[in-house]
N, C-alpha and C positions, 0 to 999 in steps of 0.2 A: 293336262287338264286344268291344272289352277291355274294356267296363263292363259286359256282358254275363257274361263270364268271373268278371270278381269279384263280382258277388251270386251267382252261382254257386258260389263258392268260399263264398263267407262261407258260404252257406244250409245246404252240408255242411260245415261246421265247427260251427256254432250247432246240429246235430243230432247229433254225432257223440261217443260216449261209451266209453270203454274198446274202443274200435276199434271200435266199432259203427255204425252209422247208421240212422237211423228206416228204420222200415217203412215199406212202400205207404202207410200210412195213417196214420204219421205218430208212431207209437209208438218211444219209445226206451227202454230199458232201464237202471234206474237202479245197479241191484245186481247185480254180476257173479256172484254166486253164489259167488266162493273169496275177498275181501276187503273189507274196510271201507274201500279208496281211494273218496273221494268223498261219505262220510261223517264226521260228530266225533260222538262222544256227550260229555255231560254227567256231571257230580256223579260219577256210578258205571259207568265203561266196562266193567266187568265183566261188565251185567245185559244184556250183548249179548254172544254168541259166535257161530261160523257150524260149522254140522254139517251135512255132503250138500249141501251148497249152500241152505241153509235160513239167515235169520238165526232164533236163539232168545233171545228173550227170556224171563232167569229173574235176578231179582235184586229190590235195591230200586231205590230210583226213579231213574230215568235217563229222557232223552233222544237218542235220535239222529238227527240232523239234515241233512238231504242239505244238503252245501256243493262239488258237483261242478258243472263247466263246463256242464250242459245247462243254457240260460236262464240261465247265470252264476246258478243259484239263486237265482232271484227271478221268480216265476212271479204272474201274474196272473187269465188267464183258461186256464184249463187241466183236462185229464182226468187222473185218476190212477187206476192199476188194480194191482191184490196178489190174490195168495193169501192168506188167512191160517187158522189154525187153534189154535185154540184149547183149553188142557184146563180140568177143569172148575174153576170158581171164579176162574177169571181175567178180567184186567181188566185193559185197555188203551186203546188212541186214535192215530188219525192226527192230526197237526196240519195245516192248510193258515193258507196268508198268514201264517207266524211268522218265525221269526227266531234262530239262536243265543243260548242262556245261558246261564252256568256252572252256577247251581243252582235248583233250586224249577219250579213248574212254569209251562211258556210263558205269559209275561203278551201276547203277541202269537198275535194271531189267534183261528181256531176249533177246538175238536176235536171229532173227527168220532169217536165211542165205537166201541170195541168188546169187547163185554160178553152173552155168552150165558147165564150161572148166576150169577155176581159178586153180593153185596148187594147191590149200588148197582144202583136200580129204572131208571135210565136205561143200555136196550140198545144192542146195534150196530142204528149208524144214526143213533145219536142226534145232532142238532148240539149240543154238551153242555151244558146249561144254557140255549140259546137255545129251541131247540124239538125235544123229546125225545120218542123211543121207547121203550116199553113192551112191546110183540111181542117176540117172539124169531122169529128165522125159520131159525136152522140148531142142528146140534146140537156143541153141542163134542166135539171128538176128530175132525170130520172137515174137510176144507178148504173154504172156499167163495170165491167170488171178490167183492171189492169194490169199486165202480166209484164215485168221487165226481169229479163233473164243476162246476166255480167257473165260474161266468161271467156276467158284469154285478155286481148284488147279488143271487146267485141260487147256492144249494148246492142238486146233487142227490145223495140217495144211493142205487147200486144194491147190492143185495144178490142174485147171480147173476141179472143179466142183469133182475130184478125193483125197479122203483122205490120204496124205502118210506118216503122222505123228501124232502121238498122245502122249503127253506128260503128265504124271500124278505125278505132285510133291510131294508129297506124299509116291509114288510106286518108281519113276524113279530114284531120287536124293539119290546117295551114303548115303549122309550124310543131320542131317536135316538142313534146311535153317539158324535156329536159326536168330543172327542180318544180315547176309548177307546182302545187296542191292541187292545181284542176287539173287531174288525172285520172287512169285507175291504176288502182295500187290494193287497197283496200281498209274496210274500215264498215263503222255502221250506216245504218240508215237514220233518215227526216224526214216529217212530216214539215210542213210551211204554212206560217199564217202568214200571210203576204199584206193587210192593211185592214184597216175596219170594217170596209165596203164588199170584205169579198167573206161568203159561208160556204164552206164548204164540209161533206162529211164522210168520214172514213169511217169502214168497217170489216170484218172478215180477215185481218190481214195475217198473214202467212207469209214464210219464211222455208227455201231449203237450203240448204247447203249441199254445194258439189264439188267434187276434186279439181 
């Protein structure tokens, strides 16, 4: 019974964030919506502020990096889900499997684009440089939901609730990973402010962890 009691306890502890605790299904909540406990940004903490419970990103290049207790930020096999929206001529990027760093942009991991009008021909969805999209599928100025689920050597990306990428490292990648940092391995997540010209804004975001 009392070993009982403590995986129990640990299980809502290891889910439990800003007094929160996972949903029925497993979802926690990374961003409270009124501060940046649980996040650091990078280079330029400026190019992040939070309005209505929105993060906005408007600056030059920054990183922000979830470094909160859920999964002691270090995630492996895992779903991540946001709002985001976008106005026009912006450009940004989640990261998955990176890591903290003072400047320049994540030498660990993958980023997953998000880019509706932007010059740069690689859209949201894109695994960025690995295996990229060209589509657009929403319009800036309105929000949409994005779903990118890691698991094994396997990125998927949804774009409401519509799959339009699937990335298999393994199959995909020219060459193999070997020691790269652009890999999956694992590690936290980033938001990206990608230059001054580009707003972008995140919200809702969410977090599970899976085996």
């Amino acid at each position: 019974m009392k070993q009982f009691v403590l995986v129990l306890l640990s299980a809502v502890l290891s889910f439990t964030a800003f007094g929160q605790k996972a949903d029925k299904k497993g979802w926690v909540t990374i961003f409270d919506g009124k501060t940046f406990e649980g996040w650091k940004a990078s280079e330029n903490p400026d190019s992040f502020s939070i309005e209505d419970g929105v993060i906005k990103v408007d600056g030059p290049r920054a990183h922000l990096f979830y470094v909160g207790p859920v999964g002691d930020h270090d995630f492996k096999n895992f779903e991540l889900m946001a709002q985001i929206k976008t106005e026009p001529n912006a450009n940004s990027g989640i990261f998955v499997h990176t890591a903290y760093q003072e400047g320049g942009w994540p030498e660990k991991g993958y980023e997953i684009q998000v880019n509706q009008t932007h010059g740069d021909w690689r859209k949201t969805g894109s695994v960025y440089s690995f295996k990229d999209v060209k589509e657009t599928f929403v319009e800036d100025n309105e929000w949409y939901t994005k779903h990118i689920i890691v698991k094994g050597d396997k990125i998927t990306v949804k774009v409401n609730g519509k799959v339009i990428n699937e990335y298999v490292e393994s199959k995909d990648r020219e060459s193999p990973a070997g020691d790269s940092p652009k890999k999956l391995s694992s590690g936290t997540i980033a938001l990206q402010a990608h230059d001054p010209k580009s707003v972008i804004y995140y919200k809702d975001i969410r977090i599970k962890p899976l085996k």
